[in-house]
Backbone as CSV, one residue per row, in Angstrom:
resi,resn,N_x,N_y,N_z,CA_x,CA_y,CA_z,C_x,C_y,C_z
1,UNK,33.804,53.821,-37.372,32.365,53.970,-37.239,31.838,52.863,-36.316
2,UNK,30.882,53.097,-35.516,30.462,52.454,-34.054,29.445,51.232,-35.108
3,UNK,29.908,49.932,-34.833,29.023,49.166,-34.665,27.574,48.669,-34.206
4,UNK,26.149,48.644,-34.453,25.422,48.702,-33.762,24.821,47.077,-33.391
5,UNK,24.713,46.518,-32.092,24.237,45.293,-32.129,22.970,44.787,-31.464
6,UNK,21.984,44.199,-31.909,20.477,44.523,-31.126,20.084,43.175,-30.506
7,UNK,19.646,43.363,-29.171,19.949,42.129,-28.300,18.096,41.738,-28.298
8,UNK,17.835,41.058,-28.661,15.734,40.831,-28.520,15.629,39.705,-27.090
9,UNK,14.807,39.863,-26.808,14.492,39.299,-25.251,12.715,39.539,-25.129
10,UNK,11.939,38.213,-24.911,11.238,38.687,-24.600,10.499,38.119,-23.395
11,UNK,9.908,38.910,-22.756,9.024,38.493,-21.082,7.984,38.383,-20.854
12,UNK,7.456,37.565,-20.656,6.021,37.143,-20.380,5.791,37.205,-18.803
13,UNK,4.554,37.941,-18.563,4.321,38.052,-16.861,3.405,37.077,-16.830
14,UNK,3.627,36.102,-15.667,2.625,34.918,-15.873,1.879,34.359,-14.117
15,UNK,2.016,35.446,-13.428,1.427,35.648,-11.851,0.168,36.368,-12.209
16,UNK,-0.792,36.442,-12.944,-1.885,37.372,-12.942,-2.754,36.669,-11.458
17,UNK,-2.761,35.033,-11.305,-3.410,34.549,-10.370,-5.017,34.726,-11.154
18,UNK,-6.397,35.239,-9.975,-7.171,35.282,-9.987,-7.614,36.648,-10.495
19,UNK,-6.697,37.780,-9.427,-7.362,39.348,-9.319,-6.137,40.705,-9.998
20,UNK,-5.432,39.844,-10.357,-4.234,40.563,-11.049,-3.795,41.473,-10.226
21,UNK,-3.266,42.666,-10.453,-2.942,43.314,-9.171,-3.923,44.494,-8.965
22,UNK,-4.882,43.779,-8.270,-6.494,44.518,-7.222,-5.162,44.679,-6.099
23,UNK,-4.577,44.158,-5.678,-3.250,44.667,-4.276,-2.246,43.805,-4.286
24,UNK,-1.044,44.216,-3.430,0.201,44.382,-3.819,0.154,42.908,-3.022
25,UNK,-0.785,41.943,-3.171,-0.259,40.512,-2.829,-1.132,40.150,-3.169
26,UNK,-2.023,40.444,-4.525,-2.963,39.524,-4.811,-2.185,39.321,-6.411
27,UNK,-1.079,39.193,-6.639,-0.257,38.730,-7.878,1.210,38.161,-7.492
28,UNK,1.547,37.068,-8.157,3.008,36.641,-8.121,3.683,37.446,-9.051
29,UNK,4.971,37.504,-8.861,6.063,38.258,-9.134,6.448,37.410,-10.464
30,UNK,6.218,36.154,-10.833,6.604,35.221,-11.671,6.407,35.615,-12.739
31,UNK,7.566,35.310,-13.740,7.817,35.610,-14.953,8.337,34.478,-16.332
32,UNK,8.071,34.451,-17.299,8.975,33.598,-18.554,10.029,34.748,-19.069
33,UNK,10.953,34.514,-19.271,12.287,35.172,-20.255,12.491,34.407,-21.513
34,UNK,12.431,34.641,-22.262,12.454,34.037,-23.492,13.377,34.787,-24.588
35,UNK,14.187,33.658,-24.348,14.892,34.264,-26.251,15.303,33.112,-27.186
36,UNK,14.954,33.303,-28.162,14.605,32.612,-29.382,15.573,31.643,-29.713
37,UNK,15.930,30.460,-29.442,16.680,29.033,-29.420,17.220,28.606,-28.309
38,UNK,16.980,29.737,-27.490,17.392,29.035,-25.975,16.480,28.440,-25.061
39,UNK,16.613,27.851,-23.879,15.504,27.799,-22.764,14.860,28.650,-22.245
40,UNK,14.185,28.205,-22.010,13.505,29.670,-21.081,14.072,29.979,-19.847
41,UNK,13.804,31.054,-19.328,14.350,31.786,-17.917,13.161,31.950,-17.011
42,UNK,12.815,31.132,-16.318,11.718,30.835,-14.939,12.175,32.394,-14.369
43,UNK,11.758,33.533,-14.518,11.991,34.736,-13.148,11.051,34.971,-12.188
44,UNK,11.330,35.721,-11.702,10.324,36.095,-10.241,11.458,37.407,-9.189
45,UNK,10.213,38.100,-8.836,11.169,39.066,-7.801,12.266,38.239,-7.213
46,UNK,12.969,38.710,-6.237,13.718,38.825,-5.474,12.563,38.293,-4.241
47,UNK,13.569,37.193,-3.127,12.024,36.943,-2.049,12.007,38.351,-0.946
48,UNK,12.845,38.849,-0.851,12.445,39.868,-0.350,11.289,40.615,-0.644
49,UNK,11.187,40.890,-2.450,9.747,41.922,-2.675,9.154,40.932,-3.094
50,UNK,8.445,39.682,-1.998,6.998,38.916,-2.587,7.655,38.329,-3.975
51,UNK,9.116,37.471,-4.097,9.138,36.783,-5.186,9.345,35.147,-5.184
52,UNK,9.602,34.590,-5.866,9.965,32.971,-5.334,11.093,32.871,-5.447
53,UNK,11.975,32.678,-4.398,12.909,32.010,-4.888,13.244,31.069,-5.363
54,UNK,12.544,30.234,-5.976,13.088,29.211,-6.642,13.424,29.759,-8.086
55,UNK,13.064,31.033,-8.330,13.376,31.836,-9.699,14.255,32.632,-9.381
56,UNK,14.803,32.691,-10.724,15.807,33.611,-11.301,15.683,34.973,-10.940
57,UNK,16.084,36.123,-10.691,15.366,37.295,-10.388,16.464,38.309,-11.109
58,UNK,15.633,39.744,-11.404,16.729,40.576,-11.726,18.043,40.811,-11.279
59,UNK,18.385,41.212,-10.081,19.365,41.588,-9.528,20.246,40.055,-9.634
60,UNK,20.068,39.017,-9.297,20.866,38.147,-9.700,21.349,38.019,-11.218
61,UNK,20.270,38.432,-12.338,21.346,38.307,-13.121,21.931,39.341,-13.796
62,UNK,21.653,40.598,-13.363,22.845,41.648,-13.289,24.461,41.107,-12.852
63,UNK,23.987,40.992,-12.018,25.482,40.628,-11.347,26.260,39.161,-12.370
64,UNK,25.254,38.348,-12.559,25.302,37.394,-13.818,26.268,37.724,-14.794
65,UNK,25.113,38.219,-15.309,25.724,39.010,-16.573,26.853,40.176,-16.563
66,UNK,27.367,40.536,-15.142,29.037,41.164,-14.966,29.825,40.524,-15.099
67,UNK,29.586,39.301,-14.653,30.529,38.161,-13.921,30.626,37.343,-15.317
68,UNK,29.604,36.860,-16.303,30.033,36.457,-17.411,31.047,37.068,-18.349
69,UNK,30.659,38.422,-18.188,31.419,39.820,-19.188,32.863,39.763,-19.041
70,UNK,33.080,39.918,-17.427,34.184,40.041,-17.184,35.312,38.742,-17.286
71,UNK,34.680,37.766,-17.230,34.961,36.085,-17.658,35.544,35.993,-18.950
72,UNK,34.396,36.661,-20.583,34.881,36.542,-21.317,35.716,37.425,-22.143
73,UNK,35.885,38.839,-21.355,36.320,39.904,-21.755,38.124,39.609,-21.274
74,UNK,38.245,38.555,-20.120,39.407,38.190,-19.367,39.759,37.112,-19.993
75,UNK,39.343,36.052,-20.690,39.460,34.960,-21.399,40.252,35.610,-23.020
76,UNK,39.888,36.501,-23.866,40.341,37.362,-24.826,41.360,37.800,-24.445
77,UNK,41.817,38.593,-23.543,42.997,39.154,-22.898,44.054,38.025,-22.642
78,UNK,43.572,36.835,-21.995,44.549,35.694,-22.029,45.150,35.736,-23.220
79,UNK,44.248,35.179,-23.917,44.403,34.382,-25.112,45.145,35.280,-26.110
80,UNK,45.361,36.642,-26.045,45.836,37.978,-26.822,47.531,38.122,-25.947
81,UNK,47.467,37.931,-24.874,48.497,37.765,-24.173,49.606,36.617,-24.192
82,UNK,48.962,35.418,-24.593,49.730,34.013,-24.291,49.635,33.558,-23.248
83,UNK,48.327,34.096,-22.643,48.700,33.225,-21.049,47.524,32.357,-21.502
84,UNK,47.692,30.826,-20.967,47.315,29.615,-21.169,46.207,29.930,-20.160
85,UNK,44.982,29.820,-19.850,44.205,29.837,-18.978,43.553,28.441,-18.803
86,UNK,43.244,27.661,-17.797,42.956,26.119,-17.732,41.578,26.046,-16.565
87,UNK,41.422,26.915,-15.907,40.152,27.185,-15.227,39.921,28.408,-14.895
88,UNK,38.737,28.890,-14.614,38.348,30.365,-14.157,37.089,29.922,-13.640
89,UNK,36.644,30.546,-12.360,35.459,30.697,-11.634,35.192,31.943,-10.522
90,UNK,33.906,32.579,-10.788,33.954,33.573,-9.531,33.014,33.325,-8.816
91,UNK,32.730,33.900,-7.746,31.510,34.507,-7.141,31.592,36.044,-6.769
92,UNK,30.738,36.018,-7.722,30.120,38.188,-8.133,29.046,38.430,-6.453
93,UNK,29.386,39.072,-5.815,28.766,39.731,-5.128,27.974,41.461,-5.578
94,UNK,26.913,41.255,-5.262,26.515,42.800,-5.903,25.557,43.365,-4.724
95,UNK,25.902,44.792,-4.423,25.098,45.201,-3.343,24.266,46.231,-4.048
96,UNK,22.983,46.419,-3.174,22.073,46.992,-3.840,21.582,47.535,-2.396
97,UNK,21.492,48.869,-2.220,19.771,49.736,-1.320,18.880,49.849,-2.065
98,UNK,18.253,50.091,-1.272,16.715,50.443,-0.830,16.336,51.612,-0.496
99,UNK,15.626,52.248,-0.714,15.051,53.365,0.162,13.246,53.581,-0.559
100,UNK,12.483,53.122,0.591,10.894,53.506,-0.177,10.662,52.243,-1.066
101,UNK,10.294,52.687,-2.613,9.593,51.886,-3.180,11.064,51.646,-4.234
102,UNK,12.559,52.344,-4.410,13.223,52.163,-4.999,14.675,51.983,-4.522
103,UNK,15.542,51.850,-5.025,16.825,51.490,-4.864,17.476,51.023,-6.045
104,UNK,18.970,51.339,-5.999,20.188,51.135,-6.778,21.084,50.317,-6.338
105,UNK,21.969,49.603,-7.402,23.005,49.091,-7.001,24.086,50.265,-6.717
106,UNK,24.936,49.601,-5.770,26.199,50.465,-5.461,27.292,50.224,-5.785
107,UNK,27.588,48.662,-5.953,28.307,47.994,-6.413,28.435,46.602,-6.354
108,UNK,29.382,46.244,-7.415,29.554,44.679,-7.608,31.117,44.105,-7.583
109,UNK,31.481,43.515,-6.737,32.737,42.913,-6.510,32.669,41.446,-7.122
110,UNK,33.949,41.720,-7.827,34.082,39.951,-8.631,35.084,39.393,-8.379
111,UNK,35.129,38.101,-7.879,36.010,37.817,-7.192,36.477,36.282,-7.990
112,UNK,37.054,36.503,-9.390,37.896,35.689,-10.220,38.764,34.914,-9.609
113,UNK,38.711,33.421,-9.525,40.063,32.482,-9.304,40.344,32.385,-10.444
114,UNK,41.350,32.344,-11.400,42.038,32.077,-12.690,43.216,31.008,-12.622
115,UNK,42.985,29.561,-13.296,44.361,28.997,-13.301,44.752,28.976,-14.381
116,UNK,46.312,29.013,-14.257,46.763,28.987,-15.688,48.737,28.567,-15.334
117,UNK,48.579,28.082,-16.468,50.077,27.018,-16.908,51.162,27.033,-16.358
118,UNK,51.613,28.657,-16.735,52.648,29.207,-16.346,52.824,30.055,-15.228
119,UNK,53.226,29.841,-14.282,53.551,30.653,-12.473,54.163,32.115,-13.606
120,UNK,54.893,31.878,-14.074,55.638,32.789,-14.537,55.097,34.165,-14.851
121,UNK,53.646,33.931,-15.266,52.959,34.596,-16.094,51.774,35.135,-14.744
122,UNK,52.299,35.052,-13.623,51.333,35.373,-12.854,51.012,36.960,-13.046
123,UNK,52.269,37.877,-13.125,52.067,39.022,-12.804,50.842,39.803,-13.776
124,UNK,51.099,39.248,-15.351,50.048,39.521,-16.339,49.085,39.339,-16.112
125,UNK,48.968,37.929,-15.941,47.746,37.386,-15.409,46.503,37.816,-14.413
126,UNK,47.277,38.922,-13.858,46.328,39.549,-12.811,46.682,40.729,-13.219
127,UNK,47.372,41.557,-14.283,47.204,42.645,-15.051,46.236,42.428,-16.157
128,UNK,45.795,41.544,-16.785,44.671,41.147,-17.759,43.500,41.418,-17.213
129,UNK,43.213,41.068,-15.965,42.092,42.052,-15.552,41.659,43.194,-15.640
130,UNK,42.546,44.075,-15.435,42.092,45.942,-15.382,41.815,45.700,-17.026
131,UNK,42.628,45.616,-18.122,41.851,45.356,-19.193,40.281,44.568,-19.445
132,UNK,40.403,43.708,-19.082,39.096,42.957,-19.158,38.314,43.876,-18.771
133,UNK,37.992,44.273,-17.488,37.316,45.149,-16.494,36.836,46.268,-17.647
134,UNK,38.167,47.188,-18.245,37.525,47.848,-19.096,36.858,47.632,-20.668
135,UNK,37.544,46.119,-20.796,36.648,45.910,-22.827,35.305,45.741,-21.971
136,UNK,34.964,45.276,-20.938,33.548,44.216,-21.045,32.628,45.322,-21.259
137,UNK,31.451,44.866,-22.144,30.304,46.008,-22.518,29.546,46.157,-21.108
138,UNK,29.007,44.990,-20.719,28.278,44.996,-19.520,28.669,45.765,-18.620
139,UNK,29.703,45.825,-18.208,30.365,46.885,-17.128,30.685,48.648,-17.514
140,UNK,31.009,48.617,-18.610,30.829,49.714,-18.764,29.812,50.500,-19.264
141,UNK,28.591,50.060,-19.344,26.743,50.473,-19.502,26.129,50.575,-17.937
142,UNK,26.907,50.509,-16.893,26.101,50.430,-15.790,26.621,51.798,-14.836
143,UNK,26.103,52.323,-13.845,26.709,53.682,-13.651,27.069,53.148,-12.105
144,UNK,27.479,51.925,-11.951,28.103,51.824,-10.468,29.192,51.262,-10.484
145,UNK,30.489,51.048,-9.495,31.375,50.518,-10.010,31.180,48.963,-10.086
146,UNK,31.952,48.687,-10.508,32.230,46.940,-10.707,34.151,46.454,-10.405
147,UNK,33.989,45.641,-9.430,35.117,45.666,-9.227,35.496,44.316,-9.178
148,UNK,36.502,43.966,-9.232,37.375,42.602,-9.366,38.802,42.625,-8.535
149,UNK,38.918,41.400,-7.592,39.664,41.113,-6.732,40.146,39.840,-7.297
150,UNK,40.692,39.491,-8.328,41.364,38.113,-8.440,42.511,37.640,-7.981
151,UNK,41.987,35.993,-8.241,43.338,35.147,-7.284,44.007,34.567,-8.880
152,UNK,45.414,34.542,-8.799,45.919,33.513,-9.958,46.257,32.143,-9.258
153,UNK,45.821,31.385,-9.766,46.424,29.698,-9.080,47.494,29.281,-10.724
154,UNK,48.219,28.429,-9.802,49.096,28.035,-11.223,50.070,26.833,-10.136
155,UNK,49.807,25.069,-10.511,50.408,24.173,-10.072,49.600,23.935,-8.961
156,UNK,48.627,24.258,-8.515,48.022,23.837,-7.235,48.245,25.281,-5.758
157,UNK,48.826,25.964,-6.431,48.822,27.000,-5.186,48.553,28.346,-6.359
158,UNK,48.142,29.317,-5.058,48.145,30.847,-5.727,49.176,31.636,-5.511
159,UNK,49.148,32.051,-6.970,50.654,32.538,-7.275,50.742,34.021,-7.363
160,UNK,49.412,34.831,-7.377,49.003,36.256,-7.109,47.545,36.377,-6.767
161,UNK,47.745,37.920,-5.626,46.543,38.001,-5.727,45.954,39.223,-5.874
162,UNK,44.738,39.864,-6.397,45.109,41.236,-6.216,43.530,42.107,-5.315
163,UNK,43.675,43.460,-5.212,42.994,43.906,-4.269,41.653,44.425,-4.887
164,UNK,40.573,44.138,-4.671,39.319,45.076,-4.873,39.508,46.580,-5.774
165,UNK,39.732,46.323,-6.931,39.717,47.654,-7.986,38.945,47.099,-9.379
166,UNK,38.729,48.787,-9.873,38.297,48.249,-10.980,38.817,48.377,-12.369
């Protein structure tokens, strides 16, 4: 029987300015994210649609929140496997169009360095991915692909690497 788990989040829009939105630049994009024992989350569009960048914005933490998923969904798989893992870092690229007033993502490439103990264990090590890829919740709630290209390092060099799949 399916587990049910309920995630609360809440957002405060805090750009009303003077005229709220009388037109599509008489309001900031700026936002609070708030959830209950953490910090807050400063957001704002994207600077492309009139946002600040000095904020957080949706589409960044989509891709965020893949790139965490797939982190700890790949960290479990180690650790279920025996492979010793001693660092992991990516940079998630995520592409998104446009067309008009809307647009979708198309996809998100994650691009995992993983070190870990044993050279030996490289080949798993970059087979623990396609698993990961599929436990993570985040990735599989989204209807575009998500893909992962990881490197294994092990002793100071990389010991596998593998190609853009998901």
């Amino acid at each position: 029987m399916p587990m049910q788990h309920a995630y609360t989040v809440d957002v405060e829009w805090t750009g009303a300015a003077d005229a709220g939105t009388a037109t599509h630049r008489s309001y900031r994009r700026d936002h609070v994210v708030r959830i209950e024992g953490l910090p807050d989350i400063l957001g704002s569009a994207d600077k492309t649609f009139r946002g600040d960048a000095a904020r957080h914005n949706p589409e960044q933490l989509l891709v965020t929140a893949l790139a965490q998923c797939h982190m700890l969904s790949y960290l479990h798989q180690a650790a279920s496997r025996g492979i010793v893992v001693t660092g992991y870092r990516d940079s998630a690229v995520g592409t998104m169009e446009t067309a008009g007033t809307g647009g979708r993502f198309t996809r998100v490439v994650l691009h995992p360095v993983v070190t870990i103990e044993d050279a030996a264990q490289a080949a798993d090590a970059l087979d623990a991915h396609v698993q990961a890829g599929t436990d993570c919740f985040i990735a599989s709630s989204v209807n575009f692909p998500v893909l992962h290209a990881p490197t294994i390092v092990a002793g100071g060099q990389t010991v596998a690497e593998g190609e853009a799949h998901a």
